[in-house]
KEFIKE-786258 format. One record per residue (C-alpha): residue number from 1; x negated, y negated, z negated. Coordinates in Angstrom, 3 decimals. Layout:
! residues N
(node NUM, (X, Y, Z));
...
This chain:
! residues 305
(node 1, (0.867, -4.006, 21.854));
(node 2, (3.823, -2.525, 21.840));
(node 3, (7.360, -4.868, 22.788));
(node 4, (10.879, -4.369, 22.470));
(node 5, (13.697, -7.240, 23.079));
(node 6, (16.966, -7.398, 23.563));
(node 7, (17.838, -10.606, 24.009));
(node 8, (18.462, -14.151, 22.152));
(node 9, (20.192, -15.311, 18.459));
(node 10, (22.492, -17.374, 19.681));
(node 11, (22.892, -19.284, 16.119));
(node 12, (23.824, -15.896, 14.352));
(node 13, (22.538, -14.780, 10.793));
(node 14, (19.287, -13.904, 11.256));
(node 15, (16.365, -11.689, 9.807));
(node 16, (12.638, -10.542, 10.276));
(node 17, (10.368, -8.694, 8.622));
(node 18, (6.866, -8.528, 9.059));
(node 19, (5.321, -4.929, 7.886));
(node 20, (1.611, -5.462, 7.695));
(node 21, (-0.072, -1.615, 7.949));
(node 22, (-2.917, 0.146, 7.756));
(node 23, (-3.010, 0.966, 11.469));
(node 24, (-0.511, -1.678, 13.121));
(node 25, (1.248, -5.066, 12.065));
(node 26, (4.764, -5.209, 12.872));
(node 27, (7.162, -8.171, 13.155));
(node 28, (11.155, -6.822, 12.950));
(node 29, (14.172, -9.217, 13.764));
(node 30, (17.579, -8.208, 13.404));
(node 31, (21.153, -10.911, 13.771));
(node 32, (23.635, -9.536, 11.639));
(node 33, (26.423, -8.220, 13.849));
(node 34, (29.280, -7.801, 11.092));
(node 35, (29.163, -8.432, 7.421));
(node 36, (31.598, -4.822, 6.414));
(node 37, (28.536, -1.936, 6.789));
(node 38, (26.390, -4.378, 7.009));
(node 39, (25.991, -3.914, 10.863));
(node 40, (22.910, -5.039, 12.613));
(node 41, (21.765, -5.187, 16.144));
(node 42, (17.510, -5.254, 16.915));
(node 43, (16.308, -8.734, 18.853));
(node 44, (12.704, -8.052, 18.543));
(node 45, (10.221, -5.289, 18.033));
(node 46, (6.465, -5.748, 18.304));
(node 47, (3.426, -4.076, 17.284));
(node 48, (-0.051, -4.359, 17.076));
(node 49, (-2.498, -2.337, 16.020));
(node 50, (-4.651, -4.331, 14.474));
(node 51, (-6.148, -1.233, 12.523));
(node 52, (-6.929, -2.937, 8.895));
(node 53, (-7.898, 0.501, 7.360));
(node 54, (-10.302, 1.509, 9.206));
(node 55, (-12.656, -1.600, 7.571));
(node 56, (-11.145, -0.782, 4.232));
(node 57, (-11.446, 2.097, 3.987));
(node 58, (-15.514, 2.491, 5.526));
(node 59, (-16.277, -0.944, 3.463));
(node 60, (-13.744, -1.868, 0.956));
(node 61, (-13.187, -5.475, 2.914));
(node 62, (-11.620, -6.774, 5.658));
(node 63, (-13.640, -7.562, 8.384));
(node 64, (-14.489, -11.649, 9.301));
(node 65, (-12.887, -10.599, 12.796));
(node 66, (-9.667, -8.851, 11.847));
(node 67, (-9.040, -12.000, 9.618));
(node 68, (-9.055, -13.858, 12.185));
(node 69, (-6.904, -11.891, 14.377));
(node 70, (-5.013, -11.394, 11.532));
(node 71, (-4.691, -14.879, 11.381));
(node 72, (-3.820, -15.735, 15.135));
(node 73, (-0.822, -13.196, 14.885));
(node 74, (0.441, -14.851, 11.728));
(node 75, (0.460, -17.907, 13.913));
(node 76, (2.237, -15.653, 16.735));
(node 77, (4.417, -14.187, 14.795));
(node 78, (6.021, -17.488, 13.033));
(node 79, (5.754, -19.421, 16.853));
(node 80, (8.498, -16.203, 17.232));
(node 81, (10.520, -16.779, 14.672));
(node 82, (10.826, -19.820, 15.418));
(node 83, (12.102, -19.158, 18.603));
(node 84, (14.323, -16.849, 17.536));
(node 85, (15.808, -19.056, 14.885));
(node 86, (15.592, -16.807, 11.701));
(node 87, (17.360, -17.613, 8.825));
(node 88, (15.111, -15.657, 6.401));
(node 89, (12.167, -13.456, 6.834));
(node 90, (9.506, -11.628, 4.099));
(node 91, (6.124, -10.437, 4.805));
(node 92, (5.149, -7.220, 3.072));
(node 93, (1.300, -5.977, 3.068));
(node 94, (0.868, -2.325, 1.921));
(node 95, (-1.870, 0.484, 1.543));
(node 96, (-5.302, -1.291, 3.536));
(node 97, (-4.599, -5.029, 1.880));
(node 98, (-3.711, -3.361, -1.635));
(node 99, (-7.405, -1.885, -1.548));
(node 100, (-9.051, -4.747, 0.187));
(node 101, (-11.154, -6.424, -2.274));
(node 102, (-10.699, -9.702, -0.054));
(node 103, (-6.915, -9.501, 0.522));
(node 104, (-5.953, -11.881, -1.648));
(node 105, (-8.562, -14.237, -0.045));
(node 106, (-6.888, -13.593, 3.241));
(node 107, (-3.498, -14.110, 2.223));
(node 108, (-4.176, -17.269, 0.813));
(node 109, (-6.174, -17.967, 3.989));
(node 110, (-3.048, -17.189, 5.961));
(node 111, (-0.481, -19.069, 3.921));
(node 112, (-2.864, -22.250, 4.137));
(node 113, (-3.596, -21.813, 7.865));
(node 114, (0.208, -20.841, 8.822));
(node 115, (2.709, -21.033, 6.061));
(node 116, (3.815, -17.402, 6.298));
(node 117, (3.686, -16.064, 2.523));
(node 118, (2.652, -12.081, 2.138));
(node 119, (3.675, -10.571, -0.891));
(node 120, (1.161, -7.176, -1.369));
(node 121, (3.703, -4.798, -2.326));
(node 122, (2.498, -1.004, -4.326));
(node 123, (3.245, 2.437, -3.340));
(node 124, (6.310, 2.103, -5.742));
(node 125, (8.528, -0.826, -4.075));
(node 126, (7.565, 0.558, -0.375));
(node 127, (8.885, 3.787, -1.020));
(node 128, (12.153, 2.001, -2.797));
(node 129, (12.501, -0.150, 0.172));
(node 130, (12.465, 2.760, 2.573));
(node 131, (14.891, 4.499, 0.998));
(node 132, (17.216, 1.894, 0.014));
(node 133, (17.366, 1.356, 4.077));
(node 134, (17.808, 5.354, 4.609));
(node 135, (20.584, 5.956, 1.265));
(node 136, (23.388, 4.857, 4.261));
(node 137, (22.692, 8.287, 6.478));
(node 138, (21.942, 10.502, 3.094));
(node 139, (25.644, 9.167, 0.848));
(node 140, (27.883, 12.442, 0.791));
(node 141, (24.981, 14.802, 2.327));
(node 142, (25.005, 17.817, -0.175));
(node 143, (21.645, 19.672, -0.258));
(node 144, (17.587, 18.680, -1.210));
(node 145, (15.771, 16.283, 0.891));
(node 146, (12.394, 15.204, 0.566));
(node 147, (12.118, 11.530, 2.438));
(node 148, (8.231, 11.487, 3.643));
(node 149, (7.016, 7.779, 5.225));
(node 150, (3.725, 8.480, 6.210));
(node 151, (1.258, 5.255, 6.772));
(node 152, (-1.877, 4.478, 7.716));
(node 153, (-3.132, 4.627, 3.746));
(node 154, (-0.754, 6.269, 1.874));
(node 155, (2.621, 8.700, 1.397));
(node 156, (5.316, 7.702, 0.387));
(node 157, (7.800, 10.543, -0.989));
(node 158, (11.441, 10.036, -2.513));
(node 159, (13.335, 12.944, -3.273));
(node 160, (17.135, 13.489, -2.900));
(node 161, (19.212, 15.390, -4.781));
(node 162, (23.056, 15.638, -3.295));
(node 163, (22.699, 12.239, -1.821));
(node 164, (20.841, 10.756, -5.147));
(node 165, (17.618, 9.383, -5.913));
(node 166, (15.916, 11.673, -8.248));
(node 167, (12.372, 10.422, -7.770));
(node 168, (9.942, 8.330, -6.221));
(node 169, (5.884, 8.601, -5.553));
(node 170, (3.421, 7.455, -3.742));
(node 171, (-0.216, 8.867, -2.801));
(node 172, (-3.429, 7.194, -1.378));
(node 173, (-3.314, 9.805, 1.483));
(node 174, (-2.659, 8.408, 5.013));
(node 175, (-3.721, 9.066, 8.360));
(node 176, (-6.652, 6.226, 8.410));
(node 177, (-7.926, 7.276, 5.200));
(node 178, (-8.393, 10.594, 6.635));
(node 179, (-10.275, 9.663, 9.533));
(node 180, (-12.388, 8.203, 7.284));
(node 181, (-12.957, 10.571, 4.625));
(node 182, (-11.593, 8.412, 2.287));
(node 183, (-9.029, 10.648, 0.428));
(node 184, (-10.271, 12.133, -3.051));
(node 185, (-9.551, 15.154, -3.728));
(node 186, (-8.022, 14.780, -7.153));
(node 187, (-5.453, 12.605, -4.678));
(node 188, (-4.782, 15.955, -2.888));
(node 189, (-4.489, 18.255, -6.230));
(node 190, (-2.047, 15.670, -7.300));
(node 191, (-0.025, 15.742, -4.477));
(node 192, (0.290, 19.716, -4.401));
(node 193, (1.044, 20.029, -7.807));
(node 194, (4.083, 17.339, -7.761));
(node 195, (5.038, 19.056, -4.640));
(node 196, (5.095, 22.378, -6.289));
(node 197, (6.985, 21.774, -9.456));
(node 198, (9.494, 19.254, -7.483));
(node 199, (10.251, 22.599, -5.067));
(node 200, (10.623, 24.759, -8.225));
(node 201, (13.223, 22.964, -9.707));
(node 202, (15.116, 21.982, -6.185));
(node 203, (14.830, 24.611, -4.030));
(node 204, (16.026, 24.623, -0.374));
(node 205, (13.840, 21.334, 0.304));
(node 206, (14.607, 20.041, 3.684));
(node 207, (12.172, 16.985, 4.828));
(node 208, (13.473, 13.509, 6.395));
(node 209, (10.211, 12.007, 7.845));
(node 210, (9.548, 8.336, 8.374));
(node 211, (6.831, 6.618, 10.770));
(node 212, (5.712, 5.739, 14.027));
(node 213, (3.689, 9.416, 14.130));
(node 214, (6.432, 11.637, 13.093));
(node 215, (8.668, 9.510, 15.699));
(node 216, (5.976, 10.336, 18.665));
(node 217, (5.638, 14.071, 17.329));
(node 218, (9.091, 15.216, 17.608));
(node 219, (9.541, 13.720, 21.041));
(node 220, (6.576, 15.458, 21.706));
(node 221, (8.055, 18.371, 20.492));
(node 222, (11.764, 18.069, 21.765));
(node 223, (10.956, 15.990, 24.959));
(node 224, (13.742, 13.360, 24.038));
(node 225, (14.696, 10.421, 21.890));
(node 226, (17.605, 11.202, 19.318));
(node 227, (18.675, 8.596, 16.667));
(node 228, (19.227, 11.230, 13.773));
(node 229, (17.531, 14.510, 14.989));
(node 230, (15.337, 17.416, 13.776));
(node 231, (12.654, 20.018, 14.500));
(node 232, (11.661, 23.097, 12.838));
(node 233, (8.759, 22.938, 10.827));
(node 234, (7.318, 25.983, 12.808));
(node 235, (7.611, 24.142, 16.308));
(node 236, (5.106, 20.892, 14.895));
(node 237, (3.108, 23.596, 13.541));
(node 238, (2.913, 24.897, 17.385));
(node 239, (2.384, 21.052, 18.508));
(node 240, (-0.306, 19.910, 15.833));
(node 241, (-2.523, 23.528, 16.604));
(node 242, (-2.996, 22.202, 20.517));
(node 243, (-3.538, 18.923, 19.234));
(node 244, (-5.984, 18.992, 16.566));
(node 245, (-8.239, 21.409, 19.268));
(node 246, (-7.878, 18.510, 21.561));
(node 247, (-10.325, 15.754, 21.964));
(node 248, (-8.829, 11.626, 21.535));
(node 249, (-9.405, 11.218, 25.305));
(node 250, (-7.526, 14.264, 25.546));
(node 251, (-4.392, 13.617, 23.380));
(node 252, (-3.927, 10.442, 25.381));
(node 253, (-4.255, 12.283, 28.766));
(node 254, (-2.324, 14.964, 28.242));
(node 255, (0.599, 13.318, 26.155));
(node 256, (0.139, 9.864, 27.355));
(node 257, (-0.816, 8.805, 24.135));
(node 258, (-2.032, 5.301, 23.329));
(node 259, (-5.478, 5.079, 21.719));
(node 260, (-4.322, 4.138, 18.051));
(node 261, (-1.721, 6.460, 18.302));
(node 262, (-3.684, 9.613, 19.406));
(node 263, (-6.435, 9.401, 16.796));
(node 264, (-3.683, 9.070, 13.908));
(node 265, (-1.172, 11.633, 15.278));
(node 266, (-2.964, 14.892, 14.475));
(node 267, (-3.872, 13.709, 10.575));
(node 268, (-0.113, 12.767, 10.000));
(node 269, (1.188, 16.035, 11.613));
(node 270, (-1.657, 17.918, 8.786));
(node 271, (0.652, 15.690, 5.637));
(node 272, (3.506, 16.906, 7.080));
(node 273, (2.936, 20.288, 7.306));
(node 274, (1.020, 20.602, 3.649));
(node 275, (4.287, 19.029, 2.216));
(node 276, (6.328, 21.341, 3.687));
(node 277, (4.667, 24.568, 3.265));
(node 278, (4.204, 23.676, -0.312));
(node 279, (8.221, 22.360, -0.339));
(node 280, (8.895, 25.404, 1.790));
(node 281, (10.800, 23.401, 4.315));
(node 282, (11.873, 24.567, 7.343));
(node 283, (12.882, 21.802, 8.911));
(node 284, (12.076, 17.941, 9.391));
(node 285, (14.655, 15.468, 10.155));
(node 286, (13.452, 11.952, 12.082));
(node 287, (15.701, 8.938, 11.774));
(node 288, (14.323, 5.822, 13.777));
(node 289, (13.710, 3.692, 10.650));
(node 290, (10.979, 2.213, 8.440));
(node 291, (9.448, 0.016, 5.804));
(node 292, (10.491, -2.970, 8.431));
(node 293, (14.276, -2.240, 8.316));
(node 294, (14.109, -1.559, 4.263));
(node 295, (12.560, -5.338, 4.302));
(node 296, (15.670, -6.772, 6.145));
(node 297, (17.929, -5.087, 4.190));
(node 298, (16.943, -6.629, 1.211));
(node 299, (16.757, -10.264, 2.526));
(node 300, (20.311, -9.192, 3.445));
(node 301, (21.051, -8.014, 0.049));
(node 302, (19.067, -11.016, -1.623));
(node 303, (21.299, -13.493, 0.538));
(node 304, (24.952, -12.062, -0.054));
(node 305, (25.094, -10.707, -3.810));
């Protein structure tokens, strides 16, 4: 489990989100600092990998022990919002519970057993809510950008033209469904050939990537942390060629990688590159947001229209 805190609400506006993944479960909380941007400051980051795909994806179910510890961080997770006095929160489910043919079991389970509601949300609205959080750092930015969250069980892709939203997709390819050989390859042709015609008509396709694995890989690559930076395309080529020769134990000795990060690392770096040598990008940019921020932005939104 991963924590990050920065201290107490204090009585302020507050809002979590709760980002349930195919690899990890995430719980978000933000106090709004100032109502002009909307400016907020981060109270609470966890994450744990509770690794959902990895049964749905094998099975098609949810294992009888991941509902449980689903269930006991449900339990967590509201004891912490609790604490942390938020005004609003939503829980969003994506890729793993959208294929699990007991998710809606569970989430009925978990509502009953803890009162925290999980709205199932498709590849559609995820990749909406990611870039209505990003369309802040792309307004005025001339140029074609190709925003790229990749999960645990799918891609999502929205593409930018001059700072608008030209379109949106989403594909069951993620980095748990490739450990599993559970992509199809009709999933694959699809992608490459929406790939290929969107680079035909808007050339000069830069990528913006999105996730915790593109987040690890360019600090791999660059050695830092950097709110909005970038890395070529050629240098993660470099990085995911040592790393896909490399064994798990490896990947966590040599980079200090955690377990569910070094088994997931080397299939996200392989979407990233086949987007962008179909795209032709040369370059990836990595801003430090997700599917969690998109969610508080729209309870903010919801709240103050």
């Amino acid at each position: 489990m991963e924590e990050e805190t920065t201290g107490h609400t204090d009585g302020a506006v507050t809002y979590a989100a709760i980002d349930i993944g195919s690899n990890a479960v995430r719980l978000l909380i933000k106090q709004l600092e100032s109502d002009e941007k909307p400016l907020f400051s981060k109270v609470l980051l966890l994450r744990v990998p509770l690794r959902l795909g990895f049964d749905v994806f094998a099975s098609g179910r949810i294992s009888e022990k991941k509902e449980k510890n689903m269930i006991r961080l449900m339990k967590a997770y509201k004891n912490l919002m609790k604490i942390y006095d938020v005004t609003a929160y939503r829980a969003c489910a994506t890729s793993a519970m959208r294929d699990a043919a007991n998710g809606p079991d569970i989430i009925r389970a978990i509502e009953k057993k803890t009162g925290i509601r999980i709205e199932i949300i498709d590849g559609q609205e995820e990749a909406r809510m990611i870039y209505n959080n990003h369309i802040e750092y792309m307004k005025g930015r001339k140029g074609n950008f190709m925003y790229v969250d990749v999960g645990g069980g799918s891609t999502e892709i929205n593409l930018l033209a001059d700072g608008e939203l030209v379109c949106s997709r989403s594909y069951n390819i993620g980095t748990v469904r490739i450990l599993n050989d559970a992509v199809s390859e009709s999933e694959w042709q699809r992608l490459d050939k929406d790939m290929g015609d969107l680079a035909l008509s808007y050339p000069g396709i830069n990528i913006i990537g999105s996730g915790g694995n593109i987040n690890k890989l360019i600090k791999l690559v660059k050695g830092r942390d950097s709110r909005y930076s970038r890395m070529s395309v050629a240098s993660l080529q470099e990085l995911y060629d040592r790393l896909k020769d490399m064994t798990v134990e490896e990947r966590m000795e040599e980079y200090s990688l955690k377990p569910d990060r070094a088994d997931v690392i080397v299939p996200a770096g392989r979407i990233f590159l086949t987007i962008a040598e179909i795209t032709k990008a040369g370059w990836i940019y990595v801003p430090v947001i997700g599917l969690a921020d998109g969610i508080i932005d729209g309870l903010y939104s919801a709240n103050f229209e």
